[in-house]
N, C-alpha and C positions, 0 to 999 in steps of 0.2 A: 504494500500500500504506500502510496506517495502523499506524503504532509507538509504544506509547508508553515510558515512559521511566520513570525513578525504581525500576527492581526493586532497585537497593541504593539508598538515600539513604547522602549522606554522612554517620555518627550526629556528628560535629562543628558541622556545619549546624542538624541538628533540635535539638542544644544551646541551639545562639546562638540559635533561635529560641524554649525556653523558656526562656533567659533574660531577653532581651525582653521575652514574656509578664510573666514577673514582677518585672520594673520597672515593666509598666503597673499592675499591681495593687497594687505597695507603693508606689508615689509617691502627689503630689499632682497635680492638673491643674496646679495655679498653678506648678507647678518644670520644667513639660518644655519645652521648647524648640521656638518660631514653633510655636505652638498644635499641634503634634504629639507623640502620644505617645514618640516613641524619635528621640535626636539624628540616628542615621542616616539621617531621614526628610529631613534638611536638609546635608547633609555633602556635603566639598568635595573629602575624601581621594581618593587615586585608586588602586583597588585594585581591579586586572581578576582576580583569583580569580573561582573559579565561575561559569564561563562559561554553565554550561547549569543552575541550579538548579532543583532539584525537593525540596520540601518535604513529602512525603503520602508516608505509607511504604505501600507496593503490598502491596493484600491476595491478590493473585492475582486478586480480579476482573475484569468489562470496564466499563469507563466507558458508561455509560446516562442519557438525559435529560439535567436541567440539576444533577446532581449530581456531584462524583470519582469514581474508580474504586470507592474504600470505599461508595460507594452513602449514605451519611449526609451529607457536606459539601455545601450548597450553592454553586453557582458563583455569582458576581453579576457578575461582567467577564469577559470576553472579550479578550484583546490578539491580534492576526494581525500576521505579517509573513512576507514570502516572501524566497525566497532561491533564486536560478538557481545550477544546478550545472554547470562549466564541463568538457569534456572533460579528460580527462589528460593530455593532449600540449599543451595549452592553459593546463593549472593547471601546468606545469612552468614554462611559459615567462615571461620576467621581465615582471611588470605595467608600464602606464605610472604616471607617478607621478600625474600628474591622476587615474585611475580607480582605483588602494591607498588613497591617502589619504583621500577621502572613507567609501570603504568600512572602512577602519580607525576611521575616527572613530566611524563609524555604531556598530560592535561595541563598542567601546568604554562608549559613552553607554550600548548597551543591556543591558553587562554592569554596570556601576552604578547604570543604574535598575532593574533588579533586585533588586540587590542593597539598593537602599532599599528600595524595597519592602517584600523579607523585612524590614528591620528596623522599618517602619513596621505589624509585624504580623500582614502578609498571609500568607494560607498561597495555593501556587500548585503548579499541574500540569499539565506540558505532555504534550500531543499531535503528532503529526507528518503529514501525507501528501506520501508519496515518489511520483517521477515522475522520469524520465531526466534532465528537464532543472530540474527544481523542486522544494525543497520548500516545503510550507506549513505555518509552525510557527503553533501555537494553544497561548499560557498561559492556563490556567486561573486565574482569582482568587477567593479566599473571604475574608471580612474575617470572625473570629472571634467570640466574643462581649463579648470585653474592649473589642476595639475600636471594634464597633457601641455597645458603651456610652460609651467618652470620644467618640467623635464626635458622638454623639445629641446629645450634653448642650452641645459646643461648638457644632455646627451650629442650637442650639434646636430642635430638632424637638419635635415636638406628641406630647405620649402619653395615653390614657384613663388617666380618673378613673373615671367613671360612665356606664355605659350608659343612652339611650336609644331610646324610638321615632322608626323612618327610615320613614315611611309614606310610600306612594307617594301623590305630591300634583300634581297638576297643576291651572293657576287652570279651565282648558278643561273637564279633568275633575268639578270641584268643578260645573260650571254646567251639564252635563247631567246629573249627577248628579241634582242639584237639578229637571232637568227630567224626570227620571225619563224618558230617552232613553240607550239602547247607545252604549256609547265605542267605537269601533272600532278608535282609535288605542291603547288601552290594551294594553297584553299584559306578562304576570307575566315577571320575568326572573330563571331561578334564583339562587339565590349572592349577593344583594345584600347590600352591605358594609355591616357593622352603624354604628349610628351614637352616639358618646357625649363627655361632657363633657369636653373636654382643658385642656389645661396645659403649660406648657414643661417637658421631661424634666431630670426633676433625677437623679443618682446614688447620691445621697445618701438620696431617697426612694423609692427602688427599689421598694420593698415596698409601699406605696402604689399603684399603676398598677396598673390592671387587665390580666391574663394575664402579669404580671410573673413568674411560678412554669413559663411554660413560653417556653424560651431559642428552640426552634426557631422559633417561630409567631409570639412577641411583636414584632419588626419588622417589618415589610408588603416586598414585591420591592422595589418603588419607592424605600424609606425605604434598604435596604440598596445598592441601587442607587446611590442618591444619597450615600455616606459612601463609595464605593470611588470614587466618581468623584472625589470632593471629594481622597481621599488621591493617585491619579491627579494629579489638577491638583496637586498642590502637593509632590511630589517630586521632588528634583534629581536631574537624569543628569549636571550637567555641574559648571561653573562657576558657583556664586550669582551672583557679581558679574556674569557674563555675561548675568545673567537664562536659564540654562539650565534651566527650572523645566517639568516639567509634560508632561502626553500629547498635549496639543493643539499643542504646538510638537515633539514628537517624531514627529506624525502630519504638519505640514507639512515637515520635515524629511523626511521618505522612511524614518526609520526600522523604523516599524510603515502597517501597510496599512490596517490598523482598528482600533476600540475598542469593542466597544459588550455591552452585558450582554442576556442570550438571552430569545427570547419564549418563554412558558410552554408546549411543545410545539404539534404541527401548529394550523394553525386547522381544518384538511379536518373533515368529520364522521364518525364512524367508521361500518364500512357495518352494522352490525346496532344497534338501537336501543339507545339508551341513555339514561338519565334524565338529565333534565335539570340536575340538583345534581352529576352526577359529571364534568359536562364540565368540560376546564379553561378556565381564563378569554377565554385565545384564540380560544376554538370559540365560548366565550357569546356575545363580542361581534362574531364571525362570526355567528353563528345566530339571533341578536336586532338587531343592528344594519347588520351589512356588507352584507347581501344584500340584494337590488333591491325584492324582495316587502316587504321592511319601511316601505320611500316615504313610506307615509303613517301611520307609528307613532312614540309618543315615543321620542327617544333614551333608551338604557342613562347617563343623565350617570356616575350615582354609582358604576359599573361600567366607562368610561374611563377616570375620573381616577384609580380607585383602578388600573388598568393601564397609564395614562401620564402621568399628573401631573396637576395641576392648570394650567400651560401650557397645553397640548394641548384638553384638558376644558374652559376657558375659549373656549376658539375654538368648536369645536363648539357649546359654549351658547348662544355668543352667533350663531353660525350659523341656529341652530336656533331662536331669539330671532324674529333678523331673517325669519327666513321665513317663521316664524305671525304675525307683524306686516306681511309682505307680503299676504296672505289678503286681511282688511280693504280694502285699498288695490286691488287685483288685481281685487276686484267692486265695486267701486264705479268705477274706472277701465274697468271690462268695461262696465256697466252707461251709464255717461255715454259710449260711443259707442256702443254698442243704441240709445240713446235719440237718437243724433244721424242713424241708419242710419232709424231709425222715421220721425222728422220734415223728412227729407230734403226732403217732397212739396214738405212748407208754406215752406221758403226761395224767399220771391218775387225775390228779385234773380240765383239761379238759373234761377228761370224764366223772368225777360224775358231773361234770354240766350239761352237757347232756343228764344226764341218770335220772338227779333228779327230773324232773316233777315239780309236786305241792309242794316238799318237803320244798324248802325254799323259805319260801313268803319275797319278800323284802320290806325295807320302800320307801316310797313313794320318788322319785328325784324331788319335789320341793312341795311347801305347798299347791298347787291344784291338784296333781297330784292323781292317784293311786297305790296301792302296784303291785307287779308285781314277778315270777316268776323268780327265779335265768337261769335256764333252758333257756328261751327267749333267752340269751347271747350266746348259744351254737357256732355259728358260731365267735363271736370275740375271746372267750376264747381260740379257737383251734388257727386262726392266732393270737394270743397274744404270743404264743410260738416261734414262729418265732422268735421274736428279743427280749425275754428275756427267753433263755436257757445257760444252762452251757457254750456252744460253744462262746457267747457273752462276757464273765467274760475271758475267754481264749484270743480270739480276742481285747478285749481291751488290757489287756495286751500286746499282739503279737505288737500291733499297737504303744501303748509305747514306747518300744523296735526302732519298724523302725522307728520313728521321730526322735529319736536321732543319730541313725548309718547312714539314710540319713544325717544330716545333718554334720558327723562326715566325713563320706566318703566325700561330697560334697564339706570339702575343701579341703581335699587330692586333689581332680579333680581341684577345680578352684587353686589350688597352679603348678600343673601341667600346666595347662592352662594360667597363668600369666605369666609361667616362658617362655613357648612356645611362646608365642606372645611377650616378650622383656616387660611385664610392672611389675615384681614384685616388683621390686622395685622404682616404680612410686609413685611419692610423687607429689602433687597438689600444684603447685606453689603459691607463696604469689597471692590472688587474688585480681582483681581489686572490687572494689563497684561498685552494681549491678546500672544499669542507671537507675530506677527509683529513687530509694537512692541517688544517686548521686544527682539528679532534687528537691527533697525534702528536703533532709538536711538542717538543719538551719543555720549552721557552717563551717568552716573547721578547722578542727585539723592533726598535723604531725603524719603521719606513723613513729610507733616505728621501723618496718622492712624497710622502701624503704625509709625512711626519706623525701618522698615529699608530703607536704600538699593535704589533698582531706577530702572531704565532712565528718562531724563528725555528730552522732546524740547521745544527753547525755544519758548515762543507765539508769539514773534514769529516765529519762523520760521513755524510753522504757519499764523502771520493770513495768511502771502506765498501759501502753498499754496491757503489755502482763496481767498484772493480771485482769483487763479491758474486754482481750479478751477472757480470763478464768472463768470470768463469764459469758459470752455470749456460751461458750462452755457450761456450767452447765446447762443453759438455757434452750440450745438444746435439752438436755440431760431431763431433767424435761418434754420437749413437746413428746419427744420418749414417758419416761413412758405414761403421758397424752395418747396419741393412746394407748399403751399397753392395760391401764386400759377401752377404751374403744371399743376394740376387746372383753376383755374378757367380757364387758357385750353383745355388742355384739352375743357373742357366748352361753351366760345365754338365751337372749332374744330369739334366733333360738332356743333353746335346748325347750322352753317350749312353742313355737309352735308348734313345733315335737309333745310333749305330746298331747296335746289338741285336735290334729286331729283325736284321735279317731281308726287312722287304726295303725295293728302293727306292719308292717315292718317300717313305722315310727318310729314311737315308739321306736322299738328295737334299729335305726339307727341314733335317734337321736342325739347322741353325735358323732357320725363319720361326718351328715353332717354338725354338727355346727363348728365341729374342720377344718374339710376340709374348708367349704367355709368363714371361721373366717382368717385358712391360707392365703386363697389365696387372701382375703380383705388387711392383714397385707402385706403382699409379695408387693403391689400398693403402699401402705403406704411409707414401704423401700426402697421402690425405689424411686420415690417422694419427700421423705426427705433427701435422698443420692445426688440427684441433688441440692435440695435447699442446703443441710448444705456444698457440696463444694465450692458450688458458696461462699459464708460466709465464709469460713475458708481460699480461697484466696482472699478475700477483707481483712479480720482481719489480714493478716499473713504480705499485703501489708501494711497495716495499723502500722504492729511495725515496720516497719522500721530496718527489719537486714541487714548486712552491704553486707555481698555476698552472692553469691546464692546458696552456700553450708548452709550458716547456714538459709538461705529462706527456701532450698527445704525441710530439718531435720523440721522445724518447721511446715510447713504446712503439710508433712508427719504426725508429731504425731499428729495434731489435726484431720488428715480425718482419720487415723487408728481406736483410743481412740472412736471417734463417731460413725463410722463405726462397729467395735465392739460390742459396746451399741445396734448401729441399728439392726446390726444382729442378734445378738446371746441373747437379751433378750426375746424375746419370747421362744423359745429354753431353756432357763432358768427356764424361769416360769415356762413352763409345767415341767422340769424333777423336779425341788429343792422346787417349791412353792404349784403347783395347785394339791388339794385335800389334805395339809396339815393342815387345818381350816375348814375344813368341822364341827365339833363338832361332836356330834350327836342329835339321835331325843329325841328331847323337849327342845337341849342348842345347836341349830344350831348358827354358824356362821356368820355373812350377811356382806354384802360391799353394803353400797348407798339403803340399804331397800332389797337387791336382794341377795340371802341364796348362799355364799361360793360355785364355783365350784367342784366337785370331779371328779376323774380320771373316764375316759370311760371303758364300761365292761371289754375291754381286759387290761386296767389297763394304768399306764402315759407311759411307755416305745412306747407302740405303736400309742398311741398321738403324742410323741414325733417325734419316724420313721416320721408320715405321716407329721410333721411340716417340718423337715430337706429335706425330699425329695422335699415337693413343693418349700421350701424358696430356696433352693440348687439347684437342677434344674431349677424353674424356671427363677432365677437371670440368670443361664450361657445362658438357650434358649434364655432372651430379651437380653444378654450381646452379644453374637455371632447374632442375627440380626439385636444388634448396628453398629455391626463391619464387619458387611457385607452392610449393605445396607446407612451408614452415609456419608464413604468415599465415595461410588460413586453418593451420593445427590450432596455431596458437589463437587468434580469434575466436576459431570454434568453441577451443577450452573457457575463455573469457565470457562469452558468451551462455555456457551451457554456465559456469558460477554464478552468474549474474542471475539468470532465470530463475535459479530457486531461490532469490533472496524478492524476486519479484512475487515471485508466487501466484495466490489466484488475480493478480493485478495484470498479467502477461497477456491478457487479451487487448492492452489498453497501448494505445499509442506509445511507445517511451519520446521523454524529452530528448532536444537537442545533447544535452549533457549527460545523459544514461546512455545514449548512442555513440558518441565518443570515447566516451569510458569500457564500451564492450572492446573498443578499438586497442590495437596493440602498440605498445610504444614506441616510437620512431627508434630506430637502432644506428641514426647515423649515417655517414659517410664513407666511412674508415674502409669496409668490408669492398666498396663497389670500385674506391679507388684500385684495390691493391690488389681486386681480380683483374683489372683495365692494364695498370701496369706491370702485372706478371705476363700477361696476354700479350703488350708492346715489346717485351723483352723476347718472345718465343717468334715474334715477326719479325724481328732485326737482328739479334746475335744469332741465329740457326740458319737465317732463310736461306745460304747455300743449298741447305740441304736438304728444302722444304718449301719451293717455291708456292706452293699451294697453302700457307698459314697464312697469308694476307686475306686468301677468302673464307676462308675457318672464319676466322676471327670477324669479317664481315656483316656473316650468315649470325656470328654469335651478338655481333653488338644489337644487329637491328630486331632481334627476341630481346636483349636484356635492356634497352633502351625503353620498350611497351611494359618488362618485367617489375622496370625501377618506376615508371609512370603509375603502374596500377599499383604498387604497396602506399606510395605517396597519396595517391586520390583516394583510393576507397579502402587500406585494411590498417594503413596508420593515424593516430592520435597525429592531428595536425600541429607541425613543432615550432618551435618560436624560429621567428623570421630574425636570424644573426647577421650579420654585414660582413663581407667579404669583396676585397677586389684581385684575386686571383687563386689558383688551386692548392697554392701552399707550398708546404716541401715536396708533392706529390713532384712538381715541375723539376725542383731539380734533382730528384733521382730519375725523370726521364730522360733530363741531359746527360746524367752521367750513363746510361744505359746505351744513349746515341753513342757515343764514345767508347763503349766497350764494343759495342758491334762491329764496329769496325773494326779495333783488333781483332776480336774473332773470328771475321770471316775472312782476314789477311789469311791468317792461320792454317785456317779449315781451306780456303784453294790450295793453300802450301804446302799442306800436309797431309792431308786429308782428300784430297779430292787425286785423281788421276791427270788434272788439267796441264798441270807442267811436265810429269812424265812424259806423258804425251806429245806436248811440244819441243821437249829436245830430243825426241825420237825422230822426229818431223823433223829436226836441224839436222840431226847429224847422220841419220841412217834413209828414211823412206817417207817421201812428205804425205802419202797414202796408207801410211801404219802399219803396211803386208810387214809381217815378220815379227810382230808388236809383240805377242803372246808368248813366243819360243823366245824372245829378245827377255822377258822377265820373267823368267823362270828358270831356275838355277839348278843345277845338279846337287845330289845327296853326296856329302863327302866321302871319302873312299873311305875314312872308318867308321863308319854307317853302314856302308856296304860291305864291309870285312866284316862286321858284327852278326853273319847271317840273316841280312835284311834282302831287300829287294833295291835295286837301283830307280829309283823313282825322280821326280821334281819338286820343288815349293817355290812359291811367289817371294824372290828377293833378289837382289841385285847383288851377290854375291858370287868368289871361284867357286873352284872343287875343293878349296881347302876350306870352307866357312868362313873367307874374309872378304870384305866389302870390295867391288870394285872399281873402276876410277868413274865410270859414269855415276854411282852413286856418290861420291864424293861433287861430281860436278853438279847434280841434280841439288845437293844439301845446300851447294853456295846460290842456286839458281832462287832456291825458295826462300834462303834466306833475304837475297837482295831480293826479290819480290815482294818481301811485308814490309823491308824497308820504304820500296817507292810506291808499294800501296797503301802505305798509311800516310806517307807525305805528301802525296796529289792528293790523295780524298781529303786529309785535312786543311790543307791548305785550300782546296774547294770549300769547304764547310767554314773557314774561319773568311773568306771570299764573302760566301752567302750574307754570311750574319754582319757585314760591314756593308754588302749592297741594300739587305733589308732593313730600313730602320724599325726599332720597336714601335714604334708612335707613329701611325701615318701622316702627311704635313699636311693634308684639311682636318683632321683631328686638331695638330698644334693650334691652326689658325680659329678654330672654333675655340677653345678655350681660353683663349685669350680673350675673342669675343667675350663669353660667357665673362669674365672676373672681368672685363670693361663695364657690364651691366652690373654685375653687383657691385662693383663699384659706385656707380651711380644710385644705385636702387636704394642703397642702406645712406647716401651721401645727407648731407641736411637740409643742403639749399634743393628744394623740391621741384624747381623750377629746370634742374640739368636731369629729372627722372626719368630715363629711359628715351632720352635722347635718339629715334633712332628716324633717320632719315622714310620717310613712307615709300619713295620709289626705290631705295634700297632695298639689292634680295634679301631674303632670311639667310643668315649663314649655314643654316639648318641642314639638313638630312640626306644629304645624299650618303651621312653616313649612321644610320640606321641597323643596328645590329643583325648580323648573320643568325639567321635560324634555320640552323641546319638540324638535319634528320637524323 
């Protein structure tokens, strides 16, 4: 059953609160105290009165939407916390002291954060549902218009001056435009947020701001949003000194269950049609963005961010960035193995395999095995071409190249896109310490910026932690290898079952199925460990104790990256740099653990390699997208079925806006979407030798988790406060640094790994048609091999009869070596070229914003007479640059 409350307010209360009121309006900002308007926003007194306040005097209506009962007040916060009701024979009997005392405390804090609250301006209205064993209390929060105003002006929030043109702009669009060709990607989206010249909100020049004459409308959700959350974070329920500050430590505490401000009703579409302008914003960006049919259309950008920040809005872009800049790469990467599938015929050193019969007997693949026929291989050596022909040596390079101009262009776009949304020049204010931090500290020490005492923890103690937690990272690292080394025997142990069977398409296959099903053991593995080692890297990161959650999130970022890293891409490793380089040969074989050195499969490590990248790479995105599909609505479902029994026989009854949010699951972030996207950039640039076809994997995979991450955001998550961001973070510069390791690696991997340069000093020095290629590298078994009662056979090395290296291998080693040299020094030198032709800042960008700070110059100026000075027959400096909404 749902009750609400407040039918008499106390008239004592609604006093104190306008008196309140008007101390905000007759002070100055510079006299209130820790940058809040009313001292009780910071006060230490302890005064449990009014335990259940309600501030909104009941009109006799019903509460409707995201407004009060009075149908006028907007809500912008949400506070939930539940509360079990114990039988009466139970509530008689004397509590333990362990389970009063907390619960006492809990009341306590949340009858003086309250009570701040109230005095921080808020007006609030509670709601309730009853159930035998629970209820669930819901405060309503509304920040007034006094206080949307000192907050605006403290927080700098950005207010219009001057409207302009927000045309829809895409560079895509502009170029069939031009080709007078159908965009198909285009589609109109109603309600788009107008666009105009801002300025930091002054109070002072109220009157100046455009829509400044109407109080309801002139804040946007998000902006009000963001000023109850700001007052949220910075009200004591406890102890100052304690660092008892804030919602975010009263949500870890157990206090409240939740926090979060309500999405702008259902996103469902209603069933009889309706125009497009009347829908609300939830639906648009359900109707335009969320759903599946959309795939291949630009993103709503400027209809995200104005519904969940510029945060949020920044990911997507750059999502959405990255994706049309996959396109490019995806055909060109499709196209250079068509082309390797086309000229399969003409590979002559496949074909003397083919053709050779009995000709070359090889040595035996392990010490029980038998010799066996080069010829057998005929089918690998043809696909082996595939992904190590000329086309791949080209393609790596090409690929080179786009990691860096993506990410060269990509800030041109996100500097466009900062500027467009009001954040470039958004600077992250002094932060408070995070509420765990603040609970744990041992100390307090004075802030050198805000000069008021708060929770200190010594660096020296911290350097012990983090280097502490640096070897437990090493650790991990050590237990990676550990599996690594035990795949690869692993895949020894398959390989010489295969043998022994007897039959020969075994036989032939058995290095495809141990590589295969060795992958796809390894791929459980990483997975596996990638749950374990996060879990671990945020206990260890909680564990140092950093002071804000800027320098928290940078820290546990580099420890999941670093490991992640290691997880992935050391198998990938091993086969292109390591396995089949210890092979020896016959009669000074190699061994690891009693068990004789891996070597490359017939078609050789490159197409090992392929078939590792595509299970690990694929695989991760299929179990990543049926995390992401099927987790959020476990978890709903579960919220949802708790919820209903506390509803009970009430369940047939409409629930409120704020009982529908609350079944909703809590936003889980950012962190998870980046770090799939950059593990996914790393598997298309340091591999793609060997794996032309991961630019389209990864295509196919952004354009499902692009609709994936739209639908948890519109319809299965608690809608999360609108944060300010003008760029992606550190995420950006570990993709620089990823750009830059690709290239070495693929130096590498032609060099080494690949047959490309053999091959062309074959072509120098011996037959520029390869006749003779196969008998050219394959070397006889030493004569005490053969003395040893063996058979006289071959193996693939460039070695005599005596087991020592010959001079073409020598000349091949200097060949590859000067090859990484002048492939890493044209491509960079290309690459450091790009980034000095490309500026970050495009120059009608510059000249706009000088524009822009010429008008607020004016705007805020005094003499009113020089306001907005702008010539009528003059153009708008406006929009031709109009943010990229890409798909």
């Amino acid at each position: 059953m749902t009750r609400k409350k407040a039918e008499e307010p106390d008239p004592s209360l609604l006093g104190g609160l306008e008196r309140s009121c008007s101390r905000l309006l007759g002070g100055s900002p510079g006299a209130l105290q820790n940058g809040g308007p009313y001292a009780s926003l910071d006060g230490d007194e302890d005064d449990d009165d009014d335990d259940d306040p309600i501030y909104i005097q009941d009109t006799g209506g019903f509460a409707r939407g995201n407004y009060f009962r009075d149908g006028a007040t907007k809500i912008d916060f949400v506070l939930v916390w539940e509360e079990k009701l114990r039988p009466p024979k139970k509530r008689k009997a004397k509590q333990p002291p362990c389970e009063g005392r907390p619960r006492e405390r809990h009341e306590q804090w949340k009858r003086k954060f309250l009570k701040n609250l109230r005095g921080a301006g808020l007006l609030t209205e509670k709601e309730e549902t009853l159930s035998e064993r629970k209820t669930i209390h819901y405060l309503k929060l509304s920040a007034p218009w006094d206080v949307l105003v000192y907050y605006a002006e403290e927080l700098c929030l950005r207010a219009p001056l001057q409207a302009q043109p927000n045309p829809d702009c895409n560079s895509s669009d502009e170029v069939l435009r031009r080709l007078r060709v159908p965009n198909p990607m285009y589609q109109r989206v109603p309600n788009k947020p107008s666009d105009f010249y801002p300025c930091a909100f002054r109070k002072s020049k109220l009157d100046r701001f455009l829509g400044s004459d109407s109080r309801d409308t002139y804040f946007t959700h998000t902006q009000r949003h963001r000023i109850v959350y700001e007052i949220l974070a910075r009200t004591v329920y406890g102890k100052r000194k304690h660092a008892e500050v804030g919602i975010e430590r009263l949500l870890n505490e157990g206090v409240y269950t939740a926090a979060f401000p309500l999405h702008e009703g259902p996103f469902e579409m209603p069933e009889y049609e309706v125009p497009g302008e009347e829908l609300n914003p939830r639906q648009v960006l359900y109707h335009f963005w969320a759903q599946w049919c959309c795939w291949y259309q630009y993103q709503p950008l400027d209809h995200i961010r104005e519904y969940f920040g510029e945060k949020i809005a920044i990911y997507f872009a750059w999502l959405g960035f990255y994706t049309a800049w996959l396109l490019p790469a995806a055909t060109v990467g499709t196209f250079v193995f068509l082309a390797g599938l086309v000229t399969m015929g003409t590979n002559t050193p496949a074909q003397e395999i083919c053709e050779s019969g009995g000709q070359f007997l090889m040595c035996p693949l392990c010490d029980t095995c038998q010799t066996w026929n080069i010829s057998e291989i005929c089918p690998m050596a043809k696909v082996g071409y595939l992904f190590d022909h000329p086309g791949t040596v080209f393609f790596s390079v090409f690929m080179s190249f786009w990691a860096v101009t993506f990410l060269e262009y990509w800030k041109r776009t996100n500097a466009t896109l900062a500027h467009h949304w009001d954040c470039m020049d958004f600077q992250e204010e002094e932060e408070r310490p995070r509420p765990e931090f603040a609970a744990m500290a041992p100390q307090m020490e004075q802030n050198p910026v805000t000069g008021v005492k708060e929770p200190y923890f010594p660096e020296r103690a911290r350097l012990s932690r983090i280097l502490t937690g640096s070897m437990a990272i090493v650790i991990m690292l050590c237990v990676v290898m550990i599996f690594l080394v035990s795949v690869i025997m692993y895949r020894g142990i398959v390989s010489m079952m295969m043998y022994h069977t007897g039959n020969t398409i075994l036989m032939t296959q058995a290095g495809n199925i141990a590589n295969i099903s060795s992958t796809m053991v390894n791929l459980v593995l990483i997975l596996l460990m990638s749950q374990v080692y996060t879990s671990l890297a945020e206990k260890l990161t909680r564990w140092e104790m950093h002071r804000t959650q800027t320098l928290h999130e940078d820290a546990f970022t580099f420890k999941v990256f670093i490991f992640q890293f290691v997880n992935f891409y050391s198998s990938p490793f091993y086969v292109a740099f390591f396995k089949g380089r210890f092979v020896g040969y016959p009669g000074q074989y190699g061994k690891l653990l009693g068990m004789r050195n891996e070597d490359c499969g017939p078609g050789g490590c490159l197409i090992e390699l392929a078939q590792q990248l595509f299970i690990i790479m694929v695989g991760k995105q299929i179990v990543s997208n049926i995390q992401e599909f099927l987790i959020p609505k476990l978890k709903a479902w579960r919220q949802k079925r708790k919820l209903a029994r506390v509803r009970g026989s009430q369940i047939s009854q409409e629930p409120r806006r704020w009982e529908e949010d609350y079944e909703l699951i809590e936003c889980e972030g950012l962190f998870e979407e980046y770090l799939e996207m950059v593990l996914q950039f790393g598997f298309i640039t340091i591999f793609v030798a060997a794996f032309p076809l991961a630019p389209l994997f990864a295509l196919l995979n952004n354009w499902v988790e692009i609709r994936l991450d739209a639908q948890k955001f519109v319809c299965e998550y608690r809608r999360p406060v609108a944060y300010r961001a003008q760029d992606i973070g550190v995420w950006f510069f570990i993709l620089e640094v990823l750009a830059q390791i690709s290239v070495i690696i693929n130096a590498f991997l032609i060099a080494f790994t690949s047959d490309f340069l053999p091959r062309l000093l074959y072509q120098y020095e011996h037959d520029s048609q390869l006749h003779g290629y196969i008998n050219f590298t394959l070397a006889y078994a030493p004569q005490s091999y053969v003395a040893s009662n063996h058979t006289l056979c071959r193996y693939k090395a460039f070695r005599d009869t005596s087991g020592n290296y010959t001079l073409f291998y020598w000349k091949l080693l200097a060949i590859r070596l000067g090859f990484i040299i002048a492939f890493e020094h044209v491509v960079f030198f290309c690459l450091r070229l790009i980034d000095w032709l490309v500026p970050d800042v495009p120059e009608s960008l510059e000249v706009k914003i000088k524009r822009e700070r010429y008008l607020a110059k004016q705007a805020l100026a005094d003499n009113h007479d020089v306001l907005l000075t702008v010539s009528p027959d003059s153009p708008s400096p406006a929009s031709s640059l109009s943010p990229s909404s890409m798909t």
